[in-house]
VEXDREN-423091 format. One line per field, with one value per atom (N, C-alpha, C, CB): residue number from 1; y, x, z. Coordinates in steps of 0.1 Angstrom, whole numbers. Glycine has a CB too. Layout:
<recs>
i	[NUM,...]
Y	[Y,...]
X	[X,...]
Z	[Z,...]
</recs>
This chain:
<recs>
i	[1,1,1,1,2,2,2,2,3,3,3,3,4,4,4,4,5,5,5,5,6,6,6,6,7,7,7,7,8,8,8,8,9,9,9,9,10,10,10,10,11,11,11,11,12,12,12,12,13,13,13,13,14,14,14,14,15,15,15,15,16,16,16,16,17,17,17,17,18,18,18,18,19,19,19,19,20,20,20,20,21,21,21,21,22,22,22,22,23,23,23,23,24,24,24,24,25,25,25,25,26,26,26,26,27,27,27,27,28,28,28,28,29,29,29,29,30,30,30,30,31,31,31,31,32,32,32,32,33,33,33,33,34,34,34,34,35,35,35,35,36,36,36,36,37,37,37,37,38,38,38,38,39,39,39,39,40,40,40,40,41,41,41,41,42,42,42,42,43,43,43,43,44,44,44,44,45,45,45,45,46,46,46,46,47,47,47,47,48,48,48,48,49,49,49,49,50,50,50,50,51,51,51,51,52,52,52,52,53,53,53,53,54,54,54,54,55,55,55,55,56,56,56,56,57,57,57,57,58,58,58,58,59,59,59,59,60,60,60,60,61,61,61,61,62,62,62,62,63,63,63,63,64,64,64,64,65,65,65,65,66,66,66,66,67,67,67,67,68,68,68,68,69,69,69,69,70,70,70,70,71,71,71,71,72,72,72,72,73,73,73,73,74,74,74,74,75,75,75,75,76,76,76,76,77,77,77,77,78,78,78,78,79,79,79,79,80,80,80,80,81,81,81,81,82,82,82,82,83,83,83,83,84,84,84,84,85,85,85,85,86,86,86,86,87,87,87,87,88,88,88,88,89,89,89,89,90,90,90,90,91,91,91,91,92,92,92,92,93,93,93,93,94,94,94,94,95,95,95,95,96,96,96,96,97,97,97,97,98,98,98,98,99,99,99,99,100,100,100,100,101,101,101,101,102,102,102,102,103,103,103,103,104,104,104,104,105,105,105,105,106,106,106,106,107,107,107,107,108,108,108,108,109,109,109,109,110,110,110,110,111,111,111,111,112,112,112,112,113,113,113,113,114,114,114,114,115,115,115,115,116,116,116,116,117,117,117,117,118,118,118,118,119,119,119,119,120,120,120,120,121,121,121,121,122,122,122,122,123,123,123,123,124,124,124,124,125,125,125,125,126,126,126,126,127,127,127,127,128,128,128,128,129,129,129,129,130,130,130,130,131,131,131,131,132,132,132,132,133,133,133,133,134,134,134,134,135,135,135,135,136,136,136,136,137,137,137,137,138,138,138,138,139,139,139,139,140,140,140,140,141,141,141,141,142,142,142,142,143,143,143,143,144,144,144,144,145,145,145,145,146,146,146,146,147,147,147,147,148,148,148,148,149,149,149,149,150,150,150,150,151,151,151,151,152,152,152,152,153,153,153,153,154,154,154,154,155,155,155,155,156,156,156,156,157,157,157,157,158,158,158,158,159,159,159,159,160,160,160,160,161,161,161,161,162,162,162,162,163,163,163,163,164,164,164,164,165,165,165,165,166,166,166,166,167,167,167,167,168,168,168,168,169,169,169,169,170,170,170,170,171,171,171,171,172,172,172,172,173,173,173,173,174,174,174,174,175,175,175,175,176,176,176,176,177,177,177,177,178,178,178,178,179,179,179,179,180,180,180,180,181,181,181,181,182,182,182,182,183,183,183,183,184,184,184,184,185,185,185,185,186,186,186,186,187,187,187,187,188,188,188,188,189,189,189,189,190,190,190,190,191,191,191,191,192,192,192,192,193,193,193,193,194,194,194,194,195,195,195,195,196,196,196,196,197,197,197,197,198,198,198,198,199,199,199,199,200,200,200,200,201,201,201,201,202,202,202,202,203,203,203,203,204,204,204,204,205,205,205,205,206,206,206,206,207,207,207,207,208,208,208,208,209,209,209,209,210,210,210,210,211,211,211,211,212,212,212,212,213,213,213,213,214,214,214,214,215,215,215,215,216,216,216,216,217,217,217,217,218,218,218,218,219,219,219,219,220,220,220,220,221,221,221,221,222,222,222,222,223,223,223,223,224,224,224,224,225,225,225,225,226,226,226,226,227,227,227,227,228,228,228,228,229,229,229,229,230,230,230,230,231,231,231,231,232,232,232,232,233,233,233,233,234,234,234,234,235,235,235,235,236,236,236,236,237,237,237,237,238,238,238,238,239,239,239,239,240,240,240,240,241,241,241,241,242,242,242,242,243,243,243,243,244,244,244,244,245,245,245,245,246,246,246,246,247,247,247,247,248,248,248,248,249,249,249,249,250,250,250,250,251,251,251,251,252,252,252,252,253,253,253,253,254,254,254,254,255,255,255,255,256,256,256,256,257,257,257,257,258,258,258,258,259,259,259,259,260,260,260,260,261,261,261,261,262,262,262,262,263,263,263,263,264,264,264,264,265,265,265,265,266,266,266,266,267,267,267,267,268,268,268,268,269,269,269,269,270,270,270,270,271,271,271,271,272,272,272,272,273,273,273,273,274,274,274,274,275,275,275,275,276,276,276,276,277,277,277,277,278,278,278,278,279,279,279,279,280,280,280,280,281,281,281,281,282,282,282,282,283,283,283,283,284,284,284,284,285,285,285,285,286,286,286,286,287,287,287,287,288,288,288,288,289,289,289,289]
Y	[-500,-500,-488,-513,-480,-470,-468,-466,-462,-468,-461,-468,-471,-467,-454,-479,-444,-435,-433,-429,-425,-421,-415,-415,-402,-387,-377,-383,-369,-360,-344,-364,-337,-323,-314,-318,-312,-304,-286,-308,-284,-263,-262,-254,-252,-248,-235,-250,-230,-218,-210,-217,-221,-223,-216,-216,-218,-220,-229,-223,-230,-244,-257,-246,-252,-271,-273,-269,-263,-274,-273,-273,-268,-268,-285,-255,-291,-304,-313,-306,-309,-320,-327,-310,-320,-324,-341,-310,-339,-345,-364,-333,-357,-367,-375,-361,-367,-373,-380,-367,-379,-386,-400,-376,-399,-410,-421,-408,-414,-421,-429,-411,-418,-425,-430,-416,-428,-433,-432,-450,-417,-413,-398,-415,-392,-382,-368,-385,-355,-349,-333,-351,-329,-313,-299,-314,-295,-285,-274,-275,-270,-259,-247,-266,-234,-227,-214,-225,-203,-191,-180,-189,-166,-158,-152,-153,-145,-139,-127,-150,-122,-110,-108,-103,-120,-119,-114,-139,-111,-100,-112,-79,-123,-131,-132,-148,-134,-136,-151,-135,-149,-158,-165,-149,-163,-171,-179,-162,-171,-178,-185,-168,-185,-199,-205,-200,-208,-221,-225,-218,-221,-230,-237,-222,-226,-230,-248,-216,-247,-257,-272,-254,-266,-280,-286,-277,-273,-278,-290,-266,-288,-296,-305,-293,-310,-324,-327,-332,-315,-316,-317,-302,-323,-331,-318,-351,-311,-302,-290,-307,-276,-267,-254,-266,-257,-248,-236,-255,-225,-212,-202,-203,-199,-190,-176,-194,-167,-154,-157,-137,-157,-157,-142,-173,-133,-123,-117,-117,-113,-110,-121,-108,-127,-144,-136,-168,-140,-140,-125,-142,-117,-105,-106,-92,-105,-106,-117,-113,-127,-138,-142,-153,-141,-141,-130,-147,-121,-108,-100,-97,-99,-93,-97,-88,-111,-120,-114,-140,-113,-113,-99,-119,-92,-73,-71,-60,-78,-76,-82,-80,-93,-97,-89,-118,-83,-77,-88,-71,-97,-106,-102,-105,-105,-102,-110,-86,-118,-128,-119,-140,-121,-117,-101,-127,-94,-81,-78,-74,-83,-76,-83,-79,-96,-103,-104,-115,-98,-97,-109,-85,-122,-132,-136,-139,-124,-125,-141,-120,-148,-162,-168,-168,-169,-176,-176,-172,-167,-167,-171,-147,-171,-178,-190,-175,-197,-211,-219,-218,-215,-222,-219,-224,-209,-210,-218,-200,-214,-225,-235,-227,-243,-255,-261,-253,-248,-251,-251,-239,-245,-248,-260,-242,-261,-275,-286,-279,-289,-296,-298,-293,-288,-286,-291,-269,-288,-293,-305,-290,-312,-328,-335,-332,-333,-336,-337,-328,-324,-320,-330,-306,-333,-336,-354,-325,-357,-373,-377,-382,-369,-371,-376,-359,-382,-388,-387,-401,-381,-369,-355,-375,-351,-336,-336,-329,-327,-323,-307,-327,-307,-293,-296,-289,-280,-285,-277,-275,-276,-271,-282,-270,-277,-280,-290,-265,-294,-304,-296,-312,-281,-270,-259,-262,-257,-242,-245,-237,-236,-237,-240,-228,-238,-240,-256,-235,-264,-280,-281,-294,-273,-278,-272,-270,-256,-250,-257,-234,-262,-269,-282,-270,-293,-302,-304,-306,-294,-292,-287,-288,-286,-281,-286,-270,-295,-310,-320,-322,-320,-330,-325,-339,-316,-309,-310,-289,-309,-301,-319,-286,-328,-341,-350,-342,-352,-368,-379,-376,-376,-393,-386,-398,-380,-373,-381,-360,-386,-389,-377,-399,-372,-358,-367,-348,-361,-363,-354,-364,-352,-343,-347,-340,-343,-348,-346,-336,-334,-331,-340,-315,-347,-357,-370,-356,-372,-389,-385,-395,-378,-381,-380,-372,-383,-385,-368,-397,-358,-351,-339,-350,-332,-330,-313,-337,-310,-289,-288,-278,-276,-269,-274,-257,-279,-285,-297,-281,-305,-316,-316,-323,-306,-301,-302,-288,-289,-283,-294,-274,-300,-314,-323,-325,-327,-334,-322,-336,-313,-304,-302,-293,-303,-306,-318,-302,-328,-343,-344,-355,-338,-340,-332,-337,-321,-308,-300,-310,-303,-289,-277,-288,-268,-255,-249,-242,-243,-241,-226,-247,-213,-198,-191,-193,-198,-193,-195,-198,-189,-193,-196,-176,-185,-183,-184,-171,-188,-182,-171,-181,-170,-163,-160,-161,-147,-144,-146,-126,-149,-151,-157,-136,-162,-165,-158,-174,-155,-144,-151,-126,-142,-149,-137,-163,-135,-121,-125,-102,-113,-116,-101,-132,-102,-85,-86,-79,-92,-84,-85,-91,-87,-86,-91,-89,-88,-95,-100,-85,-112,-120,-120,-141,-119,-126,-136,-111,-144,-148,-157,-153,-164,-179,-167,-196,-178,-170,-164,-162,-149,-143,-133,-140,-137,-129,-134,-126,-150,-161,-152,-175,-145,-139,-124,-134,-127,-113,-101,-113,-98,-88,-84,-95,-91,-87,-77,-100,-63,-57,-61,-41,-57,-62,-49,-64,-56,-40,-36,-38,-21,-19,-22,-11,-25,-35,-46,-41,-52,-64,-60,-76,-48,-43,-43,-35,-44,-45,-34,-62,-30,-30,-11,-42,-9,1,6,-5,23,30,34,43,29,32,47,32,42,58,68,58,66,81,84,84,75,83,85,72,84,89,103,82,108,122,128,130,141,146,151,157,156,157,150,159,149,138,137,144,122,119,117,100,124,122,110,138,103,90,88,75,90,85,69,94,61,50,46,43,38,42,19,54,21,7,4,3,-6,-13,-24,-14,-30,-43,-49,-52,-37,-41,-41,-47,-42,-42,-30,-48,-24,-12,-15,-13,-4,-3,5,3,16,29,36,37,44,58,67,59,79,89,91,92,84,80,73,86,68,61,49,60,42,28,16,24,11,-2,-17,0,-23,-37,-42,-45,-53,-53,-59,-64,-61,-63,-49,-73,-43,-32,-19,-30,-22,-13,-15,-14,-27,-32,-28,-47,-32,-23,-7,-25,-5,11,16,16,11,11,8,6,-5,-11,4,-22,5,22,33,32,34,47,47,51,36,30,31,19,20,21,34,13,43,59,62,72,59,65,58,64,49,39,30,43,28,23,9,26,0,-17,-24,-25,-20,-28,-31,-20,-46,-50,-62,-62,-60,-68,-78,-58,-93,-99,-112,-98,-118,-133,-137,-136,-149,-154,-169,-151,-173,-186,-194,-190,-203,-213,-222,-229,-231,-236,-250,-234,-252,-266,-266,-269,-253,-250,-243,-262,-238,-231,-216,-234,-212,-197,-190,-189,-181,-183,-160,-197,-157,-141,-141,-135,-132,-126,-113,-128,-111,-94,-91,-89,-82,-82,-68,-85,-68,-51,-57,-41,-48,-50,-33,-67,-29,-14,-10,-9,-20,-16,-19,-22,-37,-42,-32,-69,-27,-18,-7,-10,1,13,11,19,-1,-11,-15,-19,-19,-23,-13,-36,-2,9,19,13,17,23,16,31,3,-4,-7,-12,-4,-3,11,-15,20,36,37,48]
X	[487,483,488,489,478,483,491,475,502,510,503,525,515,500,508,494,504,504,498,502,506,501,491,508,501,497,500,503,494,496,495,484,506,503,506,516,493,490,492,479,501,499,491,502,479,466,466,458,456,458,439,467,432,418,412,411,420,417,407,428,403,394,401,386,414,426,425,451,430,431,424,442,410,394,392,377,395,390,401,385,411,426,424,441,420,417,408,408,397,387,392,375,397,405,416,409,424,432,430,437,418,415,407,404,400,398,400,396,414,427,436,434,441,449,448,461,434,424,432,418,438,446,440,458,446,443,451,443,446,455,453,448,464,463,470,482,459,461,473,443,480,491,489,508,485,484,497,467,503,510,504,524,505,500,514,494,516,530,521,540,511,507,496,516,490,481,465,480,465,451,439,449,445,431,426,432,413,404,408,391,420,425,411,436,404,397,384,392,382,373,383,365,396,407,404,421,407,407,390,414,384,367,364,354,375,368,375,377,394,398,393,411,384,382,368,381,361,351,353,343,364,370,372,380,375,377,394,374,399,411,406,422,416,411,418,421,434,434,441,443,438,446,453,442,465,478,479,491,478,480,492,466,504,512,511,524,519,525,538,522,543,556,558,560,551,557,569,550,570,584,597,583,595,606,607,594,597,597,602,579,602,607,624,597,626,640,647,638,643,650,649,641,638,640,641,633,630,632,645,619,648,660,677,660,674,689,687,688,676,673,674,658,675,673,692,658,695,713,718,723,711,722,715,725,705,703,695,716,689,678,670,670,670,658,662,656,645,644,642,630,648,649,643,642,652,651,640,654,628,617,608,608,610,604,612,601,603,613,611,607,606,602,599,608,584,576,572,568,568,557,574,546,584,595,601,603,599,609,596,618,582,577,577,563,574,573,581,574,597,602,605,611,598,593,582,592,569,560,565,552,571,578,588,587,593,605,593,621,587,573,566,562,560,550,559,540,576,582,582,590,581,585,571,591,566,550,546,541,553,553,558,564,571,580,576,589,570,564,549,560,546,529,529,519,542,542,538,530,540,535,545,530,543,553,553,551,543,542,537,528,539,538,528,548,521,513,511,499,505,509,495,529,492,479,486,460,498,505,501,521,499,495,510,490,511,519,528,511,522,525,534,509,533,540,550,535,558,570,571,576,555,554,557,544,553,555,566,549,581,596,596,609,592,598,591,595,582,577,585,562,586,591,608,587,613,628,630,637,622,623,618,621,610,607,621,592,622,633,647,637,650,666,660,674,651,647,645,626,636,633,634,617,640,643,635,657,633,623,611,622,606,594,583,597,575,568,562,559,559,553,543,566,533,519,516,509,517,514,499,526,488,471,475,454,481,474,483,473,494,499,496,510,485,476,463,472,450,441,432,438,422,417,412,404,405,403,411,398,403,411,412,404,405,404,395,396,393,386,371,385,363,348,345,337,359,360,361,369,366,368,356,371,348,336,324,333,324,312,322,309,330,337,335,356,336,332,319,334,305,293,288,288,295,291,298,299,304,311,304,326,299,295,302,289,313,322,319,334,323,318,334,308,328,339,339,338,353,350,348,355,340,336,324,346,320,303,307,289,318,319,336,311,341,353,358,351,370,377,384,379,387,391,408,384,414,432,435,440,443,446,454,448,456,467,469,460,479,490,495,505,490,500,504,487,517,519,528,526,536,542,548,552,554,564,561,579,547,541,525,550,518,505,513,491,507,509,495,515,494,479,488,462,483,483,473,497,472,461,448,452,442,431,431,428,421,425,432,417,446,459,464,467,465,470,472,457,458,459,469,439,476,493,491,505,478,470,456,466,457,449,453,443,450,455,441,458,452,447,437,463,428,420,422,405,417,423,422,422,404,400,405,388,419,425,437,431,445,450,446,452,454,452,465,451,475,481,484,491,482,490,479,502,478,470,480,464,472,480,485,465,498,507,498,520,492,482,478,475,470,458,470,438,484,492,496,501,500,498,511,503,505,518,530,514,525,538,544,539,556,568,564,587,565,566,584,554,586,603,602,612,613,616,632,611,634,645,645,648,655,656,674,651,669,685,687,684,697,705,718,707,716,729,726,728,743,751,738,757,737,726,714,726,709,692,684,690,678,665,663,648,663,663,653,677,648,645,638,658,628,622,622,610,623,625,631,615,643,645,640,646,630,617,622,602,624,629,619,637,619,605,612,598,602,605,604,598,613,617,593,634,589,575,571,567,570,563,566,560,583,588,586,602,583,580,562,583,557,543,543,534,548,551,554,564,565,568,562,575,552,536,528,526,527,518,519,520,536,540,540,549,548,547,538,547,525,512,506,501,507,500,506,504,516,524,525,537,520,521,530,517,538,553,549,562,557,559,551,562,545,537,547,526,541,553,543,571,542,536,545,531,551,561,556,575,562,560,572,560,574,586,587,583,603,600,602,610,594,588,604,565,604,613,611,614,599,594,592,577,598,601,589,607,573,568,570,565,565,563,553,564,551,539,540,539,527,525,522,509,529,528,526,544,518,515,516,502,527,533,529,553,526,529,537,514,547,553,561,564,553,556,565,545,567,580,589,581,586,602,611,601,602,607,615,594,610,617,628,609,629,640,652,637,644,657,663,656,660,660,671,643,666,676,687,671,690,699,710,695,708,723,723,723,715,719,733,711]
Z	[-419,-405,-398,-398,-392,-383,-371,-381,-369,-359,-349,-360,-336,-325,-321,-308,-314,-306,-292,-313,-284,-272,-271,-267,-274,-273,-283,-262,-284,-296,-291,-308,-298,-291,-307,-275,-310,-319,-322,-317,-332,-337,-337,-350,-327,-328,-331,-318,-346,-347,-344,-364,-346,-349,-363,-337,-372,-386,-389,-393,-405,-405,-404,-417,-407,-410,-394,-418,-389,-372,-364,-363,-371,-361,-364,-369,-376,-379,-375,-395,-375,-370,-358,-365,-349,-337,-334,-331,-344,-344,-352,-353,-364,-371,-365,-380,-359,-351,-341,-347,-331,-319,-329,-308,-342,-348,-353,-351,-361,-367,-360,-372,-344,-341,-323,-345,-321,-305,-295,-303,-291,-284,-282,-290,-268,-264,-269,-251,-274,-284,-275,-304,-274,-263,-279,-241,-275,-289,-282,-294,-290,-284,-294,-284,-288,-294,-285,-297,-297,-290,-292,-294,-285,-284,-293,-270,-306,-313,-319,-326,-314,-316,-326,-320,-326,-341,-335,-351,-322,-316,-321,-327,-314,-316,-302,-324,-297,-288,-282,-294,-271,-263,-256,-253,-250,-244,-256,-230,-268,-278,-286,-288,-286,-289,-283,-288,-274,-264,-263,-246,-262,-266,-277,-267,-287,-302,-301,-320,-295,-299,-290,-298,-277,-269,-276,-251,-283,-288,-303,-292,-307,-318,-316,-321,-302,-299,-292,-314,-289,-282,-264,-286,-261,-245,-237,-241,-241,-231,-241,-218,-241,-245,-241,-252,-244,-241,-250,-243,-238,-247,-243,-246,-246,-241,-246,-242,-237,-247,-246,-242,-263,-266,-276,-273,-273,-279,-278,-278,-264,-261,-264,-246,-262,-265,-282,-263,-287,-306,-309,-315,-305,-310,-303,-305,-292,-282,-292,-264,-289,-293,-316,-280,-320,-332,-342,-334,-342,-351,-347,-351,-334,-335,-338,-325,-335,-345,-358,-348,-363,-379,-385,-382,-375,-378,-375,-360,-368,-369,-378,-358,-384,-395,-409,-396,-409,-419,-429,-424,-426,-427,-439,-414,-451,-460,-472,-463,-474,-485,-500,-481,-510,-521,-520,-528,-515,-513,-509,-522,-505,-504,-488,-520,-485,-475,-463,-479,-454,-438,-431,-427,-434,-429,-417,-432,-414,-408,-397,-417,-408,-409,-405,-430,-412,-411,-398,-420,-393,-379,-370,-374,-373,-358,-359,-352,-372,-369,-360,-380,-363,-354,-339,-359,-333,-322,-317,-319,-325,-321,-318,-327,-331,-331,-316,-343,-312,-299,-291,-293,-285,-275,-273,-278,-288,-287,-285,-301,-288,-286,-271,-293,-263,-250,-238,-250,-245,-243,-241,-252,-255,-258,-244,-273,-244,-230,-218,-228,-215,-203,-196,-206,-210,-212,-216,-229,-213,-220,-236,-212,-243,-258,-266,-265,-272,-284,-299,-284,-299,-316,-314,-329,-327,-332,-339,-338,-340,-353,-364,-348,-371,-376,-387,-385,-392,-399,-418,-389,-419,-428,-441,-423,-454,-467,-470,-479,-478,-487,-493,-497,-501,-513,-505,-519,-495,-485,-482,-471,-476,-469,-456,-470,-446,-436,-429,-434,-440,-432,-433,-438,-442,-440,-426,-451,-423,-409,-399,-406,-398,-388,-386,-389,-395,-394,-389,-403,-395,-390,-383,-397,-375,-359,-351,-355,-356,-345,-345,-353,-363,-356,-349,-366,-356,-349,-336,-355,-327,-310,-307,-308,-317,-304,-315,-293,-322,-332,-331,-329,-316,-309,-315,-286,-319,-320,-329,-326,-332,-344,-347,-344,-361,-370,-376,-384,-374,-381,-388,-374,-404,-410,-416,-419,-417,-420,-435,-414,-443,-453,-461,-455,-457,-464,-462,-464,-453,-449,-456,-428,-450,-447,-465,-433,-466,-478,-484,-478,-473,-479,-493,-471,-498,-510,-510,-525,-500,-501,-490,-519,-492,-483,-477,-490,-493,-486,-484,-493,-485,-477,-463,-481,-459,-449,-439,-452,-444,-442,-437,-454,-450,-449,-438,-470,-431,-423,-406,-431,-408,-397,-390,-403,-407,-403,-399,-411,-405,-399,-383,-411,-377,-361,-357,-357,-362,-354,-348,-345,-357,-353,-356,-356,-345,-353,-358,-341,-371,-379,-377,-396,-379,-383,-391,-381,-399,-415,-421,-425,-425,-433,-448,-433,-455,-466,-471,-467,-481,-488,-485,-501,-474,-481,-490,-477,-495,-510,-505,-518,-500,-495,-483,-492,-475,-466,-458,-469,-447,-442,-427,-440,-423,-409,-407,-412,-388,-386,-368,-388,-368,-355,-357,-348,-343,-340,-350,-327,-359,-373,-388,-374,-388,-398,-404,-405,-412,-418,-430,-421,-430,-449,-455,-450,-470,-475,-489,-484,-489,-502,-500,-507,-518,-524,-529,-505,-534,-536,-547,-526,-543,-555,-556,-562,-549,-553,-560,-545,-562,-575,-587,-580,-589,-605,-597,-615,-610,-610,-611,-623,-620,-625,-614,-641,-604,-596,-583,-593,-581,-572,-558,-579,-548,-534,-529,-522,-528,-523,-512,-522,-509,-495,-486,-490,-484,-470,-466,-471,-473,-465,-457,-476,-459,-447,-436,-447,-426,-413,-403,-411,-408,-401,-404,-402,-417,-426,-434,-435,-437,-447,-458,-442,-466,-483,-480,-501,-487,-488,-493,-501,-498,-501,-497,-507,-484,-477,-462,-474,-460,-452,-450,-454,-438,-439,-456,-419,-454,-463,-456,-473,-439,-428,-426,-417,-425,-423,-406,-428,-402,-384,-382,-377,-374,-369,-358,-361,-358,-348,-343,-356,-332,-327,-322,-316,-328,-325,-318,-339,-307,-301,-302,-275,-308,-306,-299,-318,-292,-281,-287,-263,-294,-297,-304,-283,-316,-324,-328,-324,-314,-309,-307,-295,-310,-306,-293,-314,-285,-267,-270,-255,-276,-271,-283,-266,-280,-292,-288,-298,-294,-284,-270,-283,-264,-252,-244,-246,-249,-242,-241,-249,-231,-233,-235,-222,-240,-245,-245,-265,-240,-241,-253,-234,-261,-270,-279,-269,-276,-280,-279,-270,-273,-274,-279,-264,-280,-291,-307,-288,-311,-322,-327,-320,-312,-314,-316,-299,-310,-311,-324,-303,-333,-345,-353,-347,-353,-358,-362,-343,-352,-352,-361,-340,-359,-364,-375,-359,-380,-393,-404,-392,-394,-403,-404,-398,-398,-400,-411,-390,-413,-423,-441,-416,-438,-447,-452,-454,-444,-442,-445,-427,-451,-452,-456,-441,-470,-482,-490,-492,-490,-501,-514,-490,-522,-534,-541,-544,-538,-545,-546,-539,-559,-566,-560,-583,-551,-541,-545,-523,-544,-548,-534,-559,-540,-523,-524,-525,-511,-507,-514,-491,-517,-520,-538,-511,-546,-558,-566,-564,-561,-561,-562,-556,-576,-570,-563,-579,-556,-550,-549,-531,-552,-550,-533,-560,-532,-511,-509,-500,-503,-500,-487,-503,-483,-466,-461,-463,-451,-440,-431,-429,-431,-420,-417,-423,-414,-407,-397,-400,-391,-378,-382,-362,-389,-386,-405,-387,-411,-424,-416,-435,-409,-401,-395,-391,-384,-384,-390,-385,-403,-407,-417,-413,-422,-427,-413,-430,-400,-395,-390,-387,-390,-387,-395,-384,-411,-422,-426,-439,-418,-421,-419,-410]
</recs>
């Protein structure tokens, strides 16, 4: 028996998992569901989010900028303590979830809701960070995780469940990886990065040109830190977001913060990950100089 529920305040990223969540959920659990999506720098089309997610079947949706918050408050805790997963991962993906998570919690509260939702696989690490930060933030919370209820089994269960509602989905075809970006990095993995022997072609960058095609002139950078933190480039003082953009830039010209690693998941998976992360490498490179 399905328990009952209120309200539901849904991670909206407008992927295909939580283009169809929306829909399933108002089915499953005959309650009104407000999608919560953050702006953490991933240069998606803020006003084609929010259509994509009311067309889905969410009743109201929430969009913030937490870029400044997520850089101030998380990448830079993580750039003073010198932060890095098995020498190679700046944990990009890892430090936003649990902001999203403190938001949509906060959302819940605000909005009368009594669960959470997330559109995170069973296999990732993302359903631990999401979930342990529902409950450490609201205990009273109910967590609705789909991919551990609902019957479908992959992707074109999905799809055929998308075409039968009439949702419109953002994909015609397979993509070949999956990826997640915001100001402190792009991820890809799945797909066909699975195979070990398979190198990443160039066209999946987004942030950074292969060291080769980077100049052969060195770019000089002044970086000024107080009690830890980057204030400044060249004297220039920057807000902690836009100094990170700034670094994004300078970085990627250069070809700074490719990283190619087999990582072990939290859930005892190994899993291949392919990161840029161009600012926060320069960063942390000048912060144990």
């Amino acid at each position: 028996m399905t328990q009952k529920i209120k309200k539901i305040v849904l991670a909206y990223s407008g992927g295909l998992d939580t283009s169809v969540i929306p829909s399933w959920l108002k089915e499953t659990y005959d309650c009104p569901v407000i999608a919560y999506s953050s702006d953490l720098g991933q240069e998606d089309n803020i006003d084609e989010l929010k259509k994509r997610a009311l067309e889905a079947g969410a009743d109201e949706v929430i969009i913030e900028d937490l870029r400044e918050e997520f850089v101030r408050e998380f990448v830079w805790p993580a750039l003073r303590a010198n932060a890095i997963y098995e020498n190679n991962y700046l944990l990009g993906t890892s430090l936003a979830r649990p902001l999203i998570a403190k938001h949509q919690v906060d959302v819940a509260k605000n909005k009368g809701a009594d669960a959470v939702s997330h559109g995170a696989t069973g296999k990732g690490n993302d359903q631990v960070r999401f979930e342990l930060a529902y409950m450490a933030l609201d205990p009273t919370l109910k967590i609705i995780s789909p991919w551990k209820i609902w019957d479908f089994k992959g992707r074109e269960d999905l799809i055929r469940y998308a075409r039968k509602k009439s949702i419109t989905i953002p994909i015609t075809k397979e993509k070949p990886y999956s990826s997640d970006r915001n100001l402190l990095h792009t991820s890809f993995e799945g797909g066909v990065l699975e195979d070990p022997w398979r190198e990443p072609s160039e066209d999946m960058f987004v942030m950074s040109v292969s060291p080769q095609d980077a100049p052969d002139k060195a770019t000089y950078v002044e970086i000024d830190f107080v009690n830890g933190n980057p204030v400044a480039i060249d004297d220039e003082r920057l807000s902690p977001a836009n100094l990170l953009m700034r670094l994004n830039e300078l970085g990627g010209k250069n070809g700074i913060g490719r990283v190619d690693i087999v990582e072990n998941r939290y859930v005892g998976m190994k899993s291949r990950g392919v990161y840029e992360t161009p600012g926060g490498t320069i960063l942390r490179i000048a912060h144990i100089a």
